[in-house]
C-alpha positions in Angstrom: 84.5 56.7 99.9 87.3 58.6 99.4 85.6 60.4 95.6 82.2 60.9 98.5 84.1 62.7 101.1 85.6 65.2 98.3 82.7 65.9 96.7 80.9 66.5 100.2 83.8 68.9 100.9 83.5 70.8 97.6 79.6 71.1 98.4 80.6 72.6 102.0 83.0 75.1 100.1 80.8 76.1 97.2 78.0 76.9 100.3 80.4 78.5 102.0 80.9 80.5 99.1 77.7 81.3 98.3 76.6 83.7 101.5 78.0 86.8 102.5 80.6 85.8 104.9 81.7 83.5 101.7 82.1 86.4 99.8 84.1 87.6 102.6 86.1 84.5 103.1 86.7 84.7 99.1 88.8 87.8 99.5 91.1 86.5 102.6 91.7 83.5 100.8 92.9 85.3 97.4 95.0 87.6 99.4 96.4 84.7 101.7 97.8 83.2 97.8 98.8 86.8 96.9 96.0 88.2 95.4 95.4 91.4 96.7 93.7 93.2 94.1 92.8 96.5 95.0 92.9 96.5 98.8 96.3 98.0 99.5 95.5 101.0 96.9 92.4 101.9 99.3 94.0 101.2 102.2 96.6 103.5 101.6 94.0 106.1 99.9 92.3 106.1 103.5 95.6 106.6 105.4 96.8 109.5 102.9 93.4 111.5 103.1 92.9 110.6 107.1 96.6 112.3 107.6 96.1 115.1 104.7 92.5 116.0 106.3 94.4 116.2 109.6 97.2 118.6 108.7 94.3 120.7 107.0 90.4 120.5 107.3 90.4 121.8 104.0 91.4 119.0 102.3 87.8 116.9 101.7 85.9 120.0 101.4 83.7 119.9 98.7 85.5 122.1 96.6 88.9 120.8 97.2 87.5 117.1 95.8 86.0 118.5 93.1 89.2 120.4 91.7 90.5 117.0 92.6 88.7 115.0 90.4 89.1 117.5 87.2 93.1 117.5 87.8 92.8 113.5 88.0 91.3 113.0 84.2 93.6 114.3 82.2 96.5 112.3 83.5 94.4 109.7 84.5 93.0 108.8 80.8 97.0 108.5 80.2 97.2 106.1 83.2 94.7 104.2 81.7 96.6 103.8 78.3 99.7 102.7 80.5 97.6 100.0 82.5 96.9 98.3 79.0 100.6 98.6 78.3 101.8 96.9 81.2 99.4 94.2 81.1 101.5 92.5 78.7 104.2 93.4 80.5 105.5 96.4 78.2 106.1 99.7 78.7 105.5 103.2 77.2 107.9 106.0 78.4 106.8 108.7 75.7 103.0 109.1 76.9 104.1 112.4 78.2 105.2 113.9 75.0 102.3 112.1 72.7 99.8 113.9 75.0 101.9 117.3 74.8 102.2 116.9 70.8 98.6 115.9 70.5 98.1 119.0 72.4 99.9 121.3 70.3 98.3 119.4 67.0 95.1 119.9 68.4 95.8 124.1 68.8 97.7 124.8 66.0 94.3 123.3 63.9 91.8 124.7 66.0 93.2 127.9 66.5 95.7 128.6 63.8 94.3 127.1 60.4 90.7 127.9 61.9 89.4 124.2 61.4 86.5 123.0 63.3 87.2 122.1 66.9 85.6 118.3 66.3 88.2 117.8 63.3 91.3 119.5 65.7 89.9 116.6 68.2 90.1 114.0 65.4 93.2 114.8 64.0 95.0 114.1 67.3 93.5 111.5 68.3 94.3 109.7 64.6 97.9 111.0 65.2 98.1 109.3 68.7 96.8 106.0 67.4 99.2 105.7 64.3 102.0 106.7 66.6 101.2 103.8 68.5 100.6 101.5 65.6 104.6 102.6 64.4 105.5 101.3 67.8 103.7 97.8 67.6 105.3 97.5 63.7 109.0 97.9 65.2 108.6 95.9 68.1 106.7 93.0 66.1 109.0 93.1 63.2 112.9 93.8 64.5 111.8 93.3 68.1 113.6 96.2 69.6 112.6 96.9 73.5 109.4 98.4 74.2 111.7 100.8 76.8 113.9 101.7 73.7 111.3 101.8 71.2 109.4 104.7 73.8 112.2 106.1 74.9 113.2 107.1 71.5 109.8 108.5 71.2 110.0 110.9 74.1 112.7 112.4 72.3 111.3 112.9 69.0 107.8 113.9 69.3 108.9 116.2 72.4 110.8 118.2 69.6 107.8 117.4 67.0 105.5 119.8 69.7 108.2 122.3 69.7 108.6 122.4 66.0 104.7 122.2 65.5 104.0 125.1 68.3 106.7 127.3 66.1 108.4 130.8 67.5 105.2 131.5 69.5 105.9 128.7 71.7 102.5 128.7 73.4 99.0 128.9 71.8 95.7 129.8 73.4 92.2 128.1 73.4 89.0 130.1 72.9 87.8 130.8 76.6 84.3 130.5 74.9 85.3 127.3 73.3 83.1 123.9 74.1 86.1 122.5 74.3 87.2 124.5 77.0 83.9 124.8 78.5 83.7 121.4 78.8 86.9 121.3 81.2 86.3 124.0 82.7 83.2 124.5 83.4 80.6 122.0 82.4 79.2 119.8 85.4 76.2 117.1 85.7 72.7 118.3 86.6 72.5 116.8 90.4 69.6 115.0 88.8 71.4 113.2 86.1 74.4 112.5 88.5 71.9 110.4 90.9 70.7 108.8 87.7 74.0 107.6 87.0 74.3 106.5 90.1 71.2 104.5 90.0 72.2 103.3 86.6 75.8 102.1 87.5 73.7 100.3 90.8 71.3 98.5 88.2 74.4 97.6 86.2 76.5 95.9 89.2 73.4 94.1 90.2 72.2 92.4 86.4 75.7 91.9 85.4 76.7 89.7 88.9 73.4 88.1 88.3 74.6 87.1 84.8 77.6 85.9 85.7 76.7 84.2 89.0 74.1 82.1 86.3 76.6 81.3 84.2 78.5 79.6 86.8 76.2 78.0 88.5 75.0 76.6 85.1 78.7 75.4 84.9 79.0 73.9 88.5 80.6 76.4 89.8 80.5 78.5 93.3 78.6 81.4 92.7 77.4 85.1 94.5 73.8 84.3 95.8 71.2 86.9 95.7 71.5 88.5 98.7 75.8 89.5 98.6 74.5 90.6 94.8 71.7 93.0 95.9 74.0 94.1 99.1 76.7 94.6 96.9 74.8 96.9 94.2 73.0 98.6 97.4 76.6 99.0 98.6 77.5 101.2 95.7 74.3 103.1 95.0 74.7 104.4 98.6 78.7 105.4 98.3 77.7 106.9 94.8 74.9 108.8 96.0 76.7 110.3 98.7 79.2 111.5 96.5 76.8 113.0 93.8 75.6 114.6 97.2 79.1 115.8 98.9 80.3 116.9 95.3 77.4 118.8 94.5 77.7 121.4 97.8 79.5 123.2 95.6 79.9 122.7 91.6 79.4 118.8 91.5 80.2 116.3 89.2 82.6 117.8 86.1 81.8 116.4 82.7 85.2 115.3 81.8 85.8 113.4 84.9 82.8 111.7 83.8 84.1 110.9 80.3 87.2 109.7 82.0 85.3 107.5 84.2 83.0 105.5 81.0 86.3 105.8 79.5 87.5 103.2 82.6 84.6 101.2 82.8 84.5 100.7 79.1 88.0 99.3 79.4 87.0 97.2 82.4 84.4 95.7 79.9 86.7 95.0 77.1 89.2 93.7 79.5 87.7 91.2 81.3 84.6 90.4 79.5 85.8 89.9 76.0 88.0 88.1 74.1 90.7 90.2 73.7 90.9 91.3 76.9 91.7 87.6 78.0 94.1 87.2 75.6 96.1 90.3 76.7 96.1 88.7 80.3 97.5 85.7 78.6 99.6 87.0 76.8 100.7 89.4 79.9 101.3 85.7 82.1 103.0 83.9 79.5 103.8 84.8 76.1 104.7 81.7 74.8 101.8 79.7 76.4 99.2 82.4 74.9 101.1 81.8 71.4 101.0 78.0 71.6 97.5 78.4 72.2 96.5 80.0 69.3 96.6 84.0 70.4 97.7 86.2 67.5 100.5 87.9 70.1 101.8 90.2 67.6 98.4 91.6 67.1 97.4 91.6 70.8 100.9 93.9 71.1 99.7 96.0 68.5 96.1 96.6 69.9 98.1 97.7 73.5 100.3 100.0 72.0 97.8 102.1 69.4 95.6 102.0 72.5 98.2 104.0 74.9 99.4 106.1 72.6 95.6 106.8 72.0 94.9 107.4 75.6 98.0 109.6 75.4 96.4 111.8 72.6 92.8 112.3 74.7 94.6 113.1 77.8 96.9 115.9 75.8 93.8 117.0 74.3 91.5 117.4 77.9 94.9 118.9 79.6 95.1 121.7 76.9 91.6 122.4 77.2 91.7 122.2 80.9 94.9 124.7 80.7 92.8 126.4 77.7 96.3 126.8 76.4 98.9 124.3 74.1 102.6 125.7 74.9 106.4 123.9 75.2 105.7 122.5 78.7 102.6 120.6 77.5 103.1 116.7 78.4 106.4 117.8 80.3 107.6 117.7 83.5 106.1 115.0 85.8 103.1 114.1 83.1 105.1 110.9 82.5 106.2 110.0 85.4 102.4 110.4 87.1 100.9 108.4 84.5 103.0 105.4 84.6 102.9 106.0 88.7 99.3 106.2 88.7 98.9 102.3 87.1 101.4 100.8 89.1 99.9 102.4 92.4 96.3 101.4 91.5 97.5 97.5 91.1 99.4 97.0 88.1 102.0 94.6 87.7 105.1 95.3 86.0 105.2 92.2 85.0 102.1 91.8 83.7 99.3 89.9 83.5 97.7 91.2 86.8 95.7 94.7 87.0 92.6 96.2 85.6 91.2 99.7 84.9 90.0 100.8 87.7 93.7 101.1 89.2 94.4 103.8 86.3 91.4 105.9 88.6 92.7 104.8 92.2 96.1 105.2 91.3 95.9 108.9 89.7 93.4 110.0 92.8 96.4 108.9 95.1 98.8 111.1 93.2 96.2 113.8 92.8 95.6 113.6 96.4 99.0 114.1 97.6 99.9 116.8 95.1 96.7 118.4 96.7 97.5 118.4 100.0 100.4 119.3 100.1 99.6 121.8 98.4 97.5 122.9 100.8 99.7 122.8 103.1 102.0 125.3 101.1 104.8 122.8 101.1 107.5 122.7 98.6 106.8 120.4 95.3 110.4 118.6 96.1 108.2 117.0 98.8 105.3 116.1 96.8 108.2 114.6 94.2 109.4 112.5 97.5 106.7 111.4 98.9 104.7 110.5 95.1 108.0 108.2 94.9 108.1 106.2 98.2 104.4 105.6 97.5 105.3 104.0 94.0 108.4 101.9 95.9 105.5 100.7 98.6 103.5 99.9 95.4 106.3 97.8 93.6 107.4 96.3 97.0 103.7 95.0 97.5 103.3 94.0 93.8 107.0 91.5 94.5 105.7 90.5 97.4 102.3 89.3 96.6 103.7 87.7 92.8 106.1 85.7 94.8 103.5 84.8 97.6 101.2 83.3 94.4 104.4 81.7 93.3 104.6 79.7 96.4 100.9 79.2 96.7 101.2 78.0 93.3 103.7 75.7 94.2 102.2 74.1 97.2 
């Protein structure tokens, strides 16, 4: 009797489950045990641009958004090396300076020794990947901190770009340049943006199917069609009015494109692959993911090459964006938005928890108060103040929910 009412009761749940309000249900119940996910990053997205749009009508203009989104790639491809980083519960304190030394690699090539602008782009990306690989060799091998490993970093390579920039100190980018063009000035026809849009709809929709299949093949509680096709209807209509909003004025910029297939390619590899589980595990609990067979020293490896990577790209879109490689490259608050950006979208410093698409919240929070304040003609000591109580409410909410999963864990 007792094995009959349980599984009656699992039937009622994996129903419930199964509709729209299940879905629904789903998410209060996973934040109930401290699994918010993404919700307080939007939440607080909406509160910053209701006030900001407020103070100034100017603010969610057309054009204001899509200057928005072209400031957000740069720093947010770094974010998005930082999110892997933390994942396993590292960190990497010399993106800054990688991205301003990939910068100055990438003009000193392209402009000084005349080499084509796909090798300059090459070079420094090869150069951000083997910087990251040195840091995975010394943290495998003598197992020196992560934060003194990076830390050491920011030091050297920030006087690698001054020696590699020379006397000049600053070096400028070909205004005519597809390099530059492509930051500056390169957006999506409107038709190809709705195609995307469409595409990205299509995607959601066959992908849930897939994997609502696979569990019900499995037993398991699954999406049914209708929260699916709601879902992916969902998006199309948010995208679309986007592509629509943004394209009142210059529309969708290439390279906030590139940095968005650069997140959802990482979503893919992090949650549908292999590896991408294994960096979760290893993220949770290091020595349960080595006991079960995960290569950890690799997993490190792949984490670090990858920031350090993502560091290079970003250097590389901010110098085109600037059209310019000088001393300040990668300085000032680079760092300290990057790492911001992943902890605000979701990202646990103690790893395990986050995915990708916090790097893009998180940097369009940032970006988003740096813009309106802006706006506002306030002082950047303020934008400093309030960019850091937002990262303290983001850390405060990450304790908060780990230790509420720690005692729904328990009970």
């Amino acid at each position: 009797m007792t094995t009959l009412a349980t599984d009656q009761q699992d039937e009622r749940l994996r129903s419930r489950k199964e509709g729209l309000r299940g879905a629904l249900a789903d998410v209060v119940e996973r934040a109930r045990g401290g699994d918010l996910g993404v919700i307080p990053v939007v939440v607080g997205l909406i509160v910053i641009w209701t006030v900001l749009q407020i103070l100034n009508p100017v603010f969610l203009s057309s054009a204001n958004l899509v200057n928005l989104t072209l400031e957000s790639a740069a720093v947010g491809v770094i974010a998005l090396g930082v999110v892997c980083v933390l994942l396993v519960g590292q960190i990497d304190l010399s993106v800054g300076s990688v991205s301003g030394l990939s910068g100055a690699v990438l003009a000193v090539l392209f402009v000084g020794e005349g080499l084509p602008v796909w090798l300059a782009v090459a070079a420094s990306v090869v150069m951000g990947a083997a910087v990251g690989w040195v840091y995975g060799q010394l943290f495998n091998r003598f197992g020196v901190p992560s934060f003194v490993i990076t830390l050491a970093g920011l030091l050297a390579f920030l006087g690698l770009q001054l020696y590699v920039l020379g006397t000049k100190g600053s070096i400028n980018l070909p205004f005519d340049s597809g390099l530059v063009n492509f930051a500056q000035l390169d957006f999506v026809p409107d038709w190809l943006s709705y195609t995307f849009a469409a595409v990205a709809a299509v995607w959601l929709f066959v992908s849930g199917l897939l994997h609502a299949r696979a569990r019900a093949a499995a037993g398991l509680s699954a999406r049914s069609m209708s929260a699916l096709v709601t879902r992916s209807v969902a998006l199309l209509a948010v995208l679309a009015f986007v592509v629509w909003y943004l394209g009142r004025t210059r529309g969708v910029g290439w390279m906030f494109v590139l940095f968005v297939a650069l997140v959802l390619i990482m979503h893919y590899l992090l949650s549908r692959t292999r590896w991408g589980r294994a960096v979760y595990a290893v993220g949770g609990n290091v020595e349960a993911a080595r006991r079960a067979g995960i290569n950890v020293k690799a997993i490190y490896t792949s984490v670090f090459v990858l920031c350090s990577t993502f560091a290079a790209v970003g250097g590389i879109l901010a110098a085109a964006r600037l059209a310019a490689a000088n001393q300040s490259s990668g300085g000032g608050d680079v760092n300290l938005n990057a790492i911001a950006a992943a902890v605000i979208g979701g990202t646990s410093l103690f790893g395990g928890r986050g995915t990708a698409f916090g790097a893009l919240l998180g940097i369009i929070v940032i970006q988003s108060i740096s813009s309106g304040l802006t706006l506002l003609n306030l002082d950047s000591s303020i934008r400093f103040v309030v960019t850091g109580v937002v990262l303290l409410l983001a850390v405060i909410v990450d304790s908060v929910s780990r230790r509420s999963r720690t005692s729904h864990g328990r009970a």
